[in-house]
C-alpha positions in Angstrom: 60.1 65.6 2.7 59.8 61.7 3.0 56.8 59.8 2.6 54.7 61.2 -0.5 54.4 58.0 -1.9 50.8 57.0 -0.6 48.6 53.9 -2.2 44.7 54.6 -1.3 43.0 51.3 -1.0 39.0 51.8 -2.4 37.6 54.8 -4.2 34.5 55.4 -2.4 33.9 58.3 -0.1 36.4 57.8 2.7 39.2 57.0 0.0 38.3 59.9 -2.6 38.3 62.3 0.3 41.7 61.4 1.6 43.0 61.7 -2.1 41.9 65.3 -2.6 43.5 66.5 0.8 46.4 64.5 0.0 46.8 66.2 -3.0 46.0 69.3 -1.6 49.0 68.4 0.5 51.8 68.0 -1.9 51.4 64.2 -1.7 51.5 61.6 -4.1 48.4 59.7 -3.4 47.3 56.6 -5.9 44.0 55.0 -5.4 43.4 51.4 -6.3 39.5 50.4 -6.9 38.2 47.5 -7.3 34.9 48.0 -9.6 36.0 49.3 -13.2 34.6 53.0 -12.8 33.7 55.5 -10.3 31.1 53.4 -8.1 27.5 53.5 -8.5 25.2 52.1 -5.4 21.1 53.3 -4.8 21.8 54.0 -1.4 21.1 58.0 0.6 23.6 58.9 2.2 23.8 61.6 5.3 26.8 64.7 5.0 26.5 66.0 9.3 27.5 68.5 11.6 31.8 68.4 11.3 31.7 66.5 8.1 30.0 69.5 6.4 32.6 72.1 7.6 35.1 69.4 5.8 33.0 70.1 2.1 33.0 73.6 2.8 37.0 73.9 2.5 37.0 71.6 -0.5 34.6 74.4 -2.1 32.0 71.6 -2.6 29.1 73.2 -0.8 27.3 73.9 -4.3 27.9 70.3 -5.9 26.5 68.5 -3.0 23.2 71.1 -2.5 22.7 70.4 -5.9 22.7 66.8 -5.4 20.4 67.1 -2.6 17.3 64.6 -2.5 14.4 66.8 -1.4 13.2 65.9 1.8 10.3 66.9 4.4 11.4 64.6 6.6 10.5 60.9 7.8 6.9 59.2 8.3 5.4 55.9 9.9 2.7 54.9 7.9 -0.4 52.7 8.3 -1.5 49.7 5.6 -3.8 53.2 3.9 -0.6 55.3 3.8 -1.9 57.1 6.6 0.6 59.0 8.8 0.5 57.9 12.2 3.7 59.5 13.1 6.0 61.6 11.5 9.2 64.3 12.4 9.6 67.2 9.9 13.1 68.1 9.3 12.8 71.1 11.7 12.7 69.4 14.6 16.5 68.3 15.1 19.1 70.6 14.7 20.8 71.3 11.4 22.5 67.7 11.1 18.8 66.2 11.2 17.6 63.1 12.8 16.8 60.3 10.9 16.7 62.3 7.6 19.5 64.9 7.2 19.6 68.5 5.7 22.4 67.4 3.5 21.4 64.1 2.2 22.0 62.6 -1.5 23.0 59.2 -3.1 26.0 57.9 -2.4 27.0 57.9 -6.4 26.5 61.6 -6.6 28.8 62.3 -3.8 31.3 60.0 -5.5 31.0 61.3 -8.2 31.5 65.0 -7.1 34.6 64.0 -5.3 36.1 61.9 -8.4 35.5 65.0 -10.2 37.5 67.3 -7.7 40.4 64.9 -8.1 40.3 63.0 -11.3 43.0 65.3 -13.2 45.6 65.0 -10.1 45.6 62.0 -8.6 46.3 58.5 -10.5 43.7 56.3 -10.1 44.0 52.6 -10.9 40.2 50.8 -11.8 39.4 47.3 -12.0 42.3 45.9 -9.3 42.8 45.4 -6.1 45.8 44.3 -3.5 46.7 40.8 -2.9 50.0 41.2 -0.8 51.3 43.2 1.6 54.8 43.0 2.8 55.9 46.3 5.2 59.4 47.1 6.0 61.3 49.8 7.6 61.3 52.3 4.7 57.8 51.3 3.1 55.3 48.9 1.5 55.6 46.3 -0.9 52.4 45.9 -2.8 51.0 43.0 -4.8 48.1 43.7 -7.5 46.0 41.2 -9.0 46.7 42.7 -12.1 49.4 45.7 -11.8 52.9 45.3 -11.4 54.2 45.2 -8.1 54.9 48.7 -6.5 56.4 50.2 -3.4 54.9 53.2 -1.5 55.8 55.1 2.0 52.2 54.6 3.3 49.5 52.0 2.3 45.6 53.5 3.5 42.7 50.9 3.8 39.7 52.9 2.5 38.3 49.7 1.5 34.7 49.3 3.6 33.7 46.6 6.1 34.7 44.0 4.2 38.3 45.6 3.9 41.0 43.7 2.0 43.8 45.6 3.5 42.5 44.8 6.5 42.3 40.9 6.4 46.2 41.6 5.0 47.6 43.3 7.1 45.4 43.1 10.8 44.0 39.8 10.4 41.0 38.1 9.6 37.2 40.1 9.3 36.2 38.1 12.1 38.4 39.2 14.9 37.1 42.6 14.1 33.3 42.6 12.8 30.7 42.8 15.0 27.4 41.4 14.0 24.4 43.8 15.4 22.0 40.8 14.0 20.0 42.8 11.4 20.0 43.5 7.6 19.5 46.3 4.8 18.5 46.2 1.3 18.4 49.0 -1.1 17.7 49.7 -4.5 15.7 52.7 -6.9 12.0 52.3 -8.0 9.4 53.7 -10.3 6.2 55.0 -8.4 3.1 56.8 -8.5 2.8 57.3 -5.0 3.1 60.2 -4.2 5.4 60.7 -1.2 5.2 64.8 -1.1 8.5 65.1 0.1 8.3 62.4 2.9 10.1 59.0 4.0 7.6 56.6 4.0 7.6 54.1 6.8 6.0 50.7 6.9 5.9 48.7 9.8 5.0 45.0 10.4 5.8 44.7 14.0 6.7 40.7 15.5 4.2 39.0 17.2 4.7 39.0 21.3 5.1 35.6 23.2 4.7 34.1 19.4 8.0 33.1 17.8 7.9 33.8 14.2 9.0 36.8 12.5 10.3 39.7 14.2 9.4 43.1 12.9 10.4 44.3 9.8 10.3 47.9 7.9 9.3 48.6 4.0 9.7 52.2 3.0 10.4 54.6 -0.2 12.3 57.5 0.1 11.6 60.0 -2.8 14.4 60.6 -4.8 15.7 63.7 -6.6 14.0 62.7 -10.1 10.6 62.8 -10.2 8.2 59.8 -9.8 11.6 58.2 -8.7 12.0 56.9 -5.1 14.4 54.6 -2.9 13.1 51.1 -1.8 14.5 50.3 1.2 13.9 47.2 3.1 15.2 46.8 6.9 14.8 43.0 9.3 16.4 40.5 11.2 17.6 37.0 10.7 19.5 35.0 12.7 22.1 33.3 11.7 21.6 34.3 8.1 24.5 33.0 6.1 24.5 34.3 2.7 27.1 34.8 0.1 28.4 38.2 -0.2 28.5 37.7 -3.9 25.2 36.1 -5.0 22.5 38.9 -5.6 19.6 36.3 -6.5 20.4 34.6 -3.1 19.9 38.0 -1.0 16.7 39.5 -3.8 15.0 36.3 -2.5 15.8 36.9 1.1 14.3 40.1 0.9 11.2 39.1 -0.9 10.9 35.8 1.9 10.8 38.5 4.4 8.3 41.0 2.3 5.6 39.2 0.7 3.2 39.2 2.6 3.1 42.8 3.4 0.9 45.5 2.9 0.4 49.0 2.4 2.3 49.7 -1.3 5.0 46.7 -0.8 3.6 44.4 -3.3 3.9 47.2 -5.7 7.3 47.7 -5.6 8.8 44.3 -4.3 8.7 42.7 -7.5 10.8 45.1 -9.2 13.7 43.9 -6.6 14.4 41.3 -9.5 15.5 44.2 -12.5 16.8 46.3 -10.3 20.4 47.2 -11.3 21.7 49.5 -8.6 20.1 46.9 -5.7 22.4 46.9 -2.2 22.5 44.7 0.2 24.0 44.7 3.6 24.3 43.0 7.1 24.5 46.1 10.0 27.7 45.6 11.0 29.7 47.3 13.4 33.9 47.3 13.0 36.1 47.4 16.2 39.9 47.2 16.2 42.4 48.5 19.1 44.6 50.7 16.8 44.2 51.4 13.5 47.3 51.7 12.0 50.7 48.7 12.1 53.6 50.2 10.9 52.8 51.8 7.5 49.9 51.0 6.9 46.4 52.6 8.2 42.7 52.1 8.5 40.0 54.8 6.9 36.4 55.0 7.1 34.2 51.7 7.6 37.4 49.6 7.7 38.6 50.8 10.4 35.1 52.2 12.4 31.8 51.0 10.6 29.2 52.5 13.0 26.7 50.3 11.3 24.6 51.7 7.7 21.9 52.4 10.0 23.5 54.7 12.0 23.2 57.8 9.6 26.7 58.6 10.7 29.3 56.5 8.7 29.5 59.1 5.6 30.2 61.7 8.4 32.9 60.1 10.1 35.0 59.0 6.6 35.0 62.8 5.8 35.8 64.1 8.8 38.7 61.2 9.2 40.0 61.5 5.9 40.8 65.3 6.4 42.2 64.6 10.1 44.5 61.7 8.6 45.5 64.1 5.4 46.1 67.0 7.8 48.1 64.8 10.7 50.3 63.9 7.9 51.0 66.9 6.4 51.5 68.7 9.9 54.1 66.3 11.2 56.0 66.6 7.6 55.7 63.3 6.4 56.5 61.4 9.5 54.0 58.3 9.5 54.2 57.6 13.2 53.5 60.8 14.6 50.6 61.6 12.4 49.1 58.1 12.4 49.1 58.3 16.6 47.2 61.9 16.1 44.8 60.7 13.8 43.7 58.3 16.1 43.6 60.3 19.0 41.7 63.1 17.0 39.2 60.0 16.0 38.6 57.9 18.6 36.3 60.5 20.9 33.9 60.5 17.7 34.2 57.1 16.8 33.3 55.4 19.8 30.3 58.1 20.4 29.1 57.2 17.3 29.1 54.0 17.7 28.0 53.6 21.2 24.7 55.7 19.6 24.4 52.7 16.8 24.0 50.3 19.1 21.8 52.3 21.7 19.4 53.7 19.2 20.5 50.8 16.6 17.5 50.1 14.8 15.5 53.1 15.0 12.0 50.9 16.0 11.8 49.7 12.5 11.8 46.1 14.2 9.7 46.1 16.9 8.7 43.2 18.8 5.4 43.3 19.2 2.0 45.6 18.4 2.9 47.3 21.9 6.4 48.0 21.1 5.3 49.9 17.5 2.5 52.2 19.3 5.3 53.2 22.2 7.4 54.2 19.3 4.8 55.8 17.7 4.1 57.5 20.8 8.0 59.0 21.5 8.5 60.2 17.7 5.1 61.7 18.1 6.4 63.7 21.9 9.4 64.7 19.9 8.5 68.0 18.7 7.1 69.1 21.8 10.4 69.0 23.6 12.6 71.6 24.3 15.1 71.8 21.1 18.3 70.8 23.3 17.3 67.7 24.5 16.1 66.6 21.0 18.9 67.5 19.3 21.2 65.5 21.5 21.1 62.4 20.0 23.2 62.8 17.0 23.8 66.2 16.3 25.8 66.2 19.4 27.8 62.8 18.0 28.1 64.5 14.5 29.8 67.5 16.4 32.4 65.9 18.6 35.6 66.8 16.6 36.9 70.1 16.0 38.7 70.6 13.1 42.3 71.5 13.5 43.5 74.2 10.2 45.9 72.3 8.5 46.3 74.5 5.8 49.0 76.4 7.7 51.0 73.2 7.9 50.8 72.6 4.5 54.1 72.2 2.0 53.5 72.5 -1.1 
């Protein structure tokens, strides 16, 4: 069997994924990460339909419940707190609608994966790739800090701002796609008391007035109690920002937010100690193929749907057990499996995407007093339509692949 050799490029989700089925495999996977531990990051993130099938055969199922952030489901709010429209959990099918069954923080899924793998695979912390040179039997690999190494296949599990990417595809901007519209994130203190519920606060635009478009506050409650998730969604043209400077984007946020009622100027403020604060432009990630020669695309680097989307977590899981399994059933040989993981993907990709853009923003940036009271108005028809035509919208994206049973494939 050629090919074991395989250099994962980012620990997160998508790249921690790929590891265990790798492994699972009788492959030789490394993963290279960037941060100096397991990553940490405030943000919820949404296990659906296929992607839950994928925990269940890594015997997960328990570690993730556990992690669960309880949830009623997702509110709009008036300046009082008042609900002026809200969808319970039950009233999308078992992936959920905006708030999912299986939701939890993107650490503790991390972190349950690391765990599943940290004794088999190698992992190497605080480094990342700085060349890539491919040849006919492999890849040459640079580190900033590690010796040089060669594997069969290099995998780019690296996010949206990929570095294996930009070395071996070409720059970020042939590929991103700006949808125009930012998210921030980070964990609070607070006495509200959300019961359960995703609290949405609305400031819509102001029609035939140019000025500020609308813009969303809310708090998620969190698995610890008196513990919830600030989360911040709006729009800025044009808004150049450096990736790197936190203070630059924490006053962004609180440019667009202070001025806002309901409970904002009770949590804004703490934007400034907040240690686990994310920040992101919605982004969506489009490339013709995703693999040249030996080297492949995983997760957001390859297909970001957008963070809004609800889907991305979904479609690294289910894409890290397709590429795993494509590998191991053509026995090693890259160009076969590679062309079937794409095929396998690209249905569910472009579905998924295609509903980012369509539903994008969820009406948590509506143009005008008008536009928030029709939205108001469809989340509140919602649970008096037949189940089938709600549950369309995303449950149906989250079930477009089936998975294939690699197992029987499988050499070890």
């Amino acid at each position: 069997m050629e090919n074991r050799d395989i250099l994962v490029s980012g620990g997160g989700i998508a790249g921690a994924a790929l590891a265990y089925w790798l492994r699972r495999y009788g492959f030789r996977p490394t993963v290279v990460e960037r941060s100096p531990a397991p990553r940490t990051g405030g943000h919820a993130v949404d296990i659906r339909g296929t992607a839950r099938q994928v925990i269940e055969r890594m015997g997960l199922v328990d570690e993730v419940r556990k992690a669960r952030i309880p949830a009623r489901g997702m509110a709009f709010i008036n300046e009082k707190g008042k609900h002026t429209a809200s969808l319970g959990m039950d009233v999308f099918g078992p992936s959920g609608g905006p708030v999912a069954e299986w939701a939890l923080l993107r650490t503790d899924l991390a972190r349950i994966l690391y765990d599943a793998i940290r004794d088999d695979v190698e992992y190497v912390f605080d480094d990342a790739i700085t060349r890539v040179k491919q040849d006919a039997d492999g890849v040459g690999v640079t580190f900033g800090k590690a010796e040089n190494r060669r594997f069969d296949l290099l995998v780019g599990a690296d996010g949206v701002h990929s570095g294996v990417r930009r070395l071996a595809f070409g720059p970020a901007e042939r590929f991103v796609r700006d949808l125009n519209s930012f998210i921030a994130l980070y964990s609070v203190k607070t006495d509200v008391d959300l019961d359960g519920w995703q609290l949405m606060f609305t400031v819509p635009g102001r029609a035939g007035r140019p000025g500020r478009p609308g813009r969303t506050a809310a708090l998620r409650p969190l698995a610890a109690p008196g513990r919830a998730l600030a989360a911040f969604f709006f729009r800025e043209d044009g808004g150049g920002f450096d990736r790197r400077d936190t203070a630059a984007q924490k006053q962004v946020v609180v440019r667009h937010f202070e001025d806002a009622g309901w409970e904002v100027p009770g949590f804004l403020p703490k934007i400034w100690d907040a240690p686990d604060f994310y920040f992101d432009r919605v982004e969506q990630v489009h490339l013709d193929t995703w693999s040249d020669n030996r080297t492949v695309l995983l997760g957001d680097a390859a297909y970001c749907a957008s963070p809004m989307s609800g889907i991305g977590t979904s479609l690294a899981l289910v894409g890290a057990y397709m590429l795993a399994g494509e590998l191991s059933k053509a026995d090693g040989d890259h160009r076969t499996a590679l062309a079937a993981y794409e095929r396998g993907m690209r249905q569910f990709v472009d579905r998924a995407q295609e509903f980012a853009r369509t539903s994008g923003d969820g009406g948590l940036m509506p143009g005008s007093h008008a536009q928030m009271w029709l939205r108001n108005q469809s989340v509140r028809a919602l649970p008096l339509l037949p189940r089938r035509i709600v549950g369309r919208g995303l449950e149906k994206v989250a079930d477009t692949v089936v998975l294939d049973d690699y197992t029987s494939h499988a050499h070890h």
